[in-house]
C-alpha positions as CSV (number, residue, x, y, z in Angstrom):
1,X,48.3,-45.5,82.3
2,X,50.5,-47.0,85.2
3,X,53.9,-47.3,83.7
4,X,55.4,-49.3,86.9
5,X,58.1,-47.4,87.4
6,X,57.8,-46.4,90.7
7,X,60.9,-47.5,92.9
8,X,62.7,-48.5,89.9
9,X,66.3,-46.4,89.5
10,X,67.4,-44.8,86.4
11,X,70.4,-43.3,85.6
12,X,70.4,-40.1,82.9
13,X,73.0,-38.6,81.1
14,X,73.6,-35.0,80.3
15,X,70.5,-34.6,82.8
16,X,70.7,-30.5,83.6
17,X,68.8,-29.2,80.4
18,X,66.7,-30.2,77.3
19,X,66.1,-33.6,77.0
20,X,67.8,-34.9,79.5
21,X,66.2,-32.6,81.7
22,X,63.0,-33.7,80.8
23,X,63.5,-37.4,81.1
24,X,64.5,-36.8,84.8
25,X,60.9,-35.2,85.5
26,X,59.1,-37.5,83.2
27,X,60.7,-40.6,85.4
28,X,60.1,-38.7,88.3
29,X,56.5,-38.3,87.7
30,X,56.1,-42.3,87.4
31,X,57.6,-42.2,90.8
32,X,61.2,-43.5,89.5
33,X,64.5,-42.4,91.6
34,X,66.9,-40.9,89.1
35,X,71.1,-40.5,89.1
36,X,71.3,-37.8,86.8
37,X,74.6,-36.9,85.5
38,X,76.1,-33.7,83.6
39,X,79.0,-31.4,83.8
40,X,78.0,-28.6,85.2
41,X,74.4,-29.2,86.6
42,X,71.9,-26.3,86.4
43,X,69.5,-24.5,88.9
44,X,66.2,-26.1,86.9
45,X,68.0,-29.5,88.3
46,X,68.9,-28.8,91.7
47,X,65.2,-27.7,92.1
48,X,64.3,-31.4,91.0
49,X,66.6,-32.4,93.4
50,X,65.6,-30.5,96.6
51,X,62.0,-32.0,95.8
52,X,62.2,-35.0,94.9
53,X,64.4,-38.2,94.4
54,X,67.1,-37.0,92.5
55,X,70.8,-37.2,93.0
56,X,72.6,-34.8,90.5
57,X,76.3,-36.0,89.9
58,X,78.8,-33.2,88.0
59,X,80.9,-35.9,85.9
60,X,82.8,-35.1,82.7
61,X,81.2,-38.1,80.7
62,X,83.8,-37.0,78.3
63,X,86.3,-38.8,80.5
64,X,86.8,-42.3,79.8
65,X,86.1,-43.1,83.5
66,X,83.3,-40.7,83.8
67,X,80.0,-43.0,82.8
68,X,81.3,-45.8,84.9
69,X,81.7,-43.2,87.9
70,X,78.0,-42.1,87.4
71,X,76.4,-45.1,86.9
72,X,78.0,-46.7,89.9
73,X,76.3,-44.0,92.0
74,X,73.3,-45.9,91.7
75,X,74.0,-48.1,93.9
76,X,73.1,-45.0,96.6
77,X,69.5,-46.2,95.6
78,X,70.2,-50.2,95.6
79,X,70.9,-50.7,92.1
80,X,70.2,-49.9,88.6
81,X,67.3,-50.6,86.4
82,X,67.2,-48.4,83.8
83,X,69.9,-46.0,81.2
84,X,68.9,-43.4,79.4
85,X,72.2,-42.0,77.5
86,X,71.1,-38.7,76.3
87,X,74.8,-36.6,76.2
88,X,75.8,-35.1,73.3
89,X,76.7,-32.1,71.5
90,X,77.0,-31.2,67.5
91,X,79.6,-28.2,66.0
92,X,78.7,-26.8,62.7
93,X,81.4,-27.5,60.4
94,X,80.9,-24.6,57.8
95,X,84.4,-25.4,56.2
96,X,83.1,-28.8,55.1
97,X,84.7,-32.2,55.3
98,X,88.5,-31.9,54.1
99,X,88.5,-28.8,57.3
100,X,88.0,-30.9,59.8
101,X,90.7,-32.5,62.0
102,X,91.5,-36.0,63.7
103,X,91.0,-34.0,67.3
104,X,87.5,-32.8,66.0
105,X,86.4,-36.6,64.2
106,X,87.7,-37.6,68.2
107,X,86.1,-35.5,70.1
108,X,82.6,-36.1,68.5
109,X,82.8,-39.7,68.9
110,X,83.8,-39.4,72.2
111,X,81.0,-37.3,73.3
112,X,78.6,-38.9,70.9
113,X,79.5,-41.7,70.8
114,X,82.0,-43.4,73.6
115,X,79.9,-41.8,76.3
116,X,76.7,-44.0,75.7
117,X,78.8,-47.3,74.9
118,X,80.5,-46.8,78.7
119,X,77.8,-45.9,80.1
120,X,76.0,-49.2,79.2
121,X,78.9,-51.3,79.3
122,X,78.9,-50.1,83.0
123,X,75.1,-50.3,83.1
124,X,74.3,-53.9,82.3
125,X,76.6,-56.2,84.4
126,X,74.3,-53.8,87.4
127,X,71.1,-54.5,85.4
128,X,71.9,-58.4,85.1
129,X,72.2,-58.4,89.1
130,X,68.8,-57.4,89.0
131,X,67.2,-59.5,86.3
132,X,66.4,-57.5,83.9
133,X,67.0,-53.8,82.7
134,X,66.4,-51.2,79.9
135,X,68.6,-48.7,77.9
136,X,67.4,-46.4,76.4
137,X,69.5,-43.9,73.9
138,X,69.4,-40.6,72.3
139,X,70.2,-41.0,68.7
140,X,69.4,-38.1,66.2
141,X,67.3,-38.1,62.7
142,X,70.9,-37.6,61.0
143,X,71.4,-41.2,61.5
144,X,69.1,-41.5,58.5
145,X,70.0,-37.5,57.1
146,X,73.8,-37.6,57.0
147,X,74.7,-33.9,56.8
148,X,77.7,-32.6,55.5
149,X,77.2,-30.0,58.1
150,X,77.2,-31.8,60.7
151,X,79.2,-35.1,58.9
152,X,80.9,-36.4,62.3
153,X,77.7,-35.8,64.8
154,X,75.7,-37.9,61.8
155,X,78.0,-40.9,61.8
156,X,78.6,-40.6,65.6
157,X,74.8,-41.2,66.0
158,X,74.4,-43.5,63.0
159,X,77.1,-45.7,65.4
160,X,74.9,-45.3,68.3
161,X,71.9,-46.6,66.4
162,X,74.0,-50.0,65.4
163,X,75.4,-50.6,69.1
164,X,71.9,-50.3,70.2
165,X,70.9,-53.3,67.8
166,X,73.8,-55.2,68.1
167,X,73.0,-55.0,71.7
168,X,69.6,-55.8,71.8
169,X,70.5,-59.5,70.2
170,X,73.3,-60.5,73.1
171,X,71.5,-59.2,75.5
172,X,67.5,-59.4,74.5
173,X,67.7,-63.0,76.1
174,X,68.8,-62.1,79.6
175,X,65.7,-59.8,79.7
176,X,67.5,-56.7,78.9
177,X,66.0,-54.2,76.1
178,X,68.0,-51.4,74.3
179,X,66.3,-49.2,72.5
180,X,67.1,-45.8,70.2
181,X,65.0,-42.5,69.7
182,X,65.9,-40.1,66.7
183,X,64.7,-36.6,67.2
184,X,64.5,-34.2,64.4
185,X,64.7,-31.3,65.2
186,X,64.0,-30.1,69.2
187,X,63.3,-26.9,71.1
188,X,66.9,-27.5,72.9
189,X,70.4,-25.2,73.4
190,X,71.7,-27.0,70.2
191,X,69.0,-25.5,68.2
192,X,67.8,-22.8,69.8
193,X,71.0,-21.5,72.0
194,X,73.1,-18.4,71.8
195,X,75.5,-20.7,69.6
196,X,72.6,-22.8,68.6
197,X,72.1,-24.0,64.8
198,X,69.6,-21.4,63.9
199,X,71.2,-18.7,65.1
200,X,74.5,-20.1,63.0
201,X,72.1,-20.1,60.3
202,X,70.5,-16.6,60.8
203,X,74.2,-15.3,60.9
204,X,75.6,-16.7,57.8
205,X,72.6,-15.8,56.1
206,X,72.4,-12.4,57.3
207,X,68.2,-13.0,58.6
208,X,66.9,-12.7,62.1
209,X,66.9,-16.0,64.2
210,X,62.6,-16.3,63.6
211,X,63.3,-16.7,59.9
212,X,66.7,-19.0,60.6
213,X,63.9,-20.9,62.7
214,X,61.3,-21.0,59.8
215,X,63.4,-21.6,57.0
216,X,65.0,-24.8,59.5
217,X,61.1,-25.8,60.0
218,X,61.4,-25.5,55.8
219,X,64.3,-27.3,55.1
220,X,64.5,-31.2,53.1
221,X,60.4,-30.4,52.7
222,X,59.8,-29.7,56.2
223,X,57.9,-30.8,59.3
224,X,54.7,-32.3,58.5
225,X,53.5,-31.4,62.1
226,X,54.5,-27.3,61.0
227,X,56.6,-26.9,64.5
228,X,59.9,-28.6,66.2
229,X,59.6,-31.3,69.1
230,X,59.6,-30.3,72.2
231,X,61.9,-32.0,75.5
232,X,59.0,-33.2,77.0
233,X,57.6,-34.9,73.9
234,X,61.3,-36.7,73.3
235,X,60.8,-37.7,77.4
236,X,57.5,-39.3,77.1
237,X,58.8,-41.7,74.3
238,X,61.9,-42.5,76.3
239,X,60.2,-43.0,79.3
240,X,57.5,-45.5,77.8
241,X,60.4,-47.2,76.0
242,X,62.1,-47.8,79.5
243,X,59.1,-49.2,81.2
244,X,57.6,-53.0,80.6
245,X,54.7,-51.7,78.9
246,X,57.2,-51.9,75.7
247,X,57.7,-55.5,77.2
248,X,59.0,-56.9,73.9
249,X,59.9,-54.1,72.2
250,X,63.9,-54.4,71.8
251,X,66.6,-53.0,69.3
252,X,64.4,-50.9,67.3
253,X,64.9,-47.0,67.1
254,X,62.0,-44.7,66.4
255,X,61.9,-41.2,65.2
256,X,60.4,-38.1,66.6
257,X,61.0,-35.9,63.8
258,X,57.2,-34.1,63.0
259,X,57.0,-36.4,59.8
260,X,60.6,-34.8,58.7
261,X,62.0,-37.6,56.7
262,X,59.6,-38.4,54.4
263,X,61.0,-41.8,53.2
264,X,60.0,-45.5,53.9
């Protein structure tokens, strides 16, 4: 299936690993030129660079004036059609809610949160110049699972879910679409990483990080599919979701999750 993508111009947050990573190759792939933004960058991105047409941009999107600084480097390509705000990051708080801090609650929604609403509000007076655009964002399956263990990354992403929406009905008229994906959970650093929530898991519980992995596969009745999503798997949704073959598809979110929340 021809997406019709090619030539268009995306711009990805947190770009150099996981799911962001895999957006960048899944756009490139439909022949899409991709800003792609992160802190540090990583040598699995600057090998998508040196082949094909990718700019990688180190921004702090932390920084208030970060997203607006990466988005405007579209413009290198002519303009912007597409966002995908993917950047984020979740801390386990194993001290539980009365633990955690004003600094903490600010830096999550910063991260989570802040960083997606300035990148769009950047994104869309560029998308209007060209008639039309798409946003795509990152949201998480604790949107719908608040966590107490992860209480401010829940309602950071639950936030991200309602701008999307909100957005979708001002905008949906001036042919721009904004859309939300909520992974469960995926093969990715937070997960999987030295620091990664299994490996928390494995160490509080005193088990080896395949059982921290298996009992996480277990947990609030499990994955109907029996594994996590992968990267490319989150990409492939996002990418779709950022072409017009989702023509009239606008403000809805949809979850990846292996059939993890079994509710309505």
């Amino acid at each position: 299936m021809d997406l019709g993508l090619s030539g268009k111009v995306a711009v990805v947050t947190g770009a150099s690993k996981g799911i962001g990573l895999a957006v960048c190759r899944a756009l490139v792939a439909e022949g899409a030129k991709v800003v792609a933004g992160s802190r540090t960058g990583s040598a699995e991105l600057e090998q998508l660079v040196s082949e094909q047409s990718v700019m990688s941009v180190l921004v702090d999107l932390g920084d208030p004036q970060g997203p607006d600084r990466l988005v405007d480097q579209a413009g290198a390509f002519g303009g912007l059609d597409i966002l995908v705000n993917n950047v984020g990051a979740a801390a386990i708080r194993k001290d539980g809610f009365l633990a955690l801090t004003d600094e903490q609650w600010q830096a999550t929604l910063n991260l989570n949160f802040f960083a997606a609403l300035r990148a769009t509000r950047a994104a869309i007076p560029r998308m209007l110049e060209r008639g039309g655009g798409n946003v795509v964002t990152i949201g998480s399956v604790n949107a719908f699972l608040p966590d107490p263990g992860v209480i401010d990354y829940s309602a950071a992403k639950a936030a991200v879910w309602n701008l999307s929406k909100s957005l979708s009905k001002e905008f949906g008229p001036r042919n721009l679409r904004f859309n939300s994906i909520s992974p469960g959970p995926v093969e990715t650093e937070l997960w999987m990483g030295e620091h990664g929530v299994a490996q928390t898991f494995a160490a509080e519980h005193g088990v080896d990080f395949e059982t921290a992995k298996a009992q996480a596969a277990a947990s609030q009745g499990g994955f109907s599919t029996g594994r996590f999503t992968t990267p490319s798997e989150v990409a492939d949704l996002a990418v779709i979701l950022a072409s017009n073959r989702a023509g009239n598809v606008n403000g809805s979110d949809f979850m990846i999750d292996g059939g993890l929340v079994k509710t309505l």
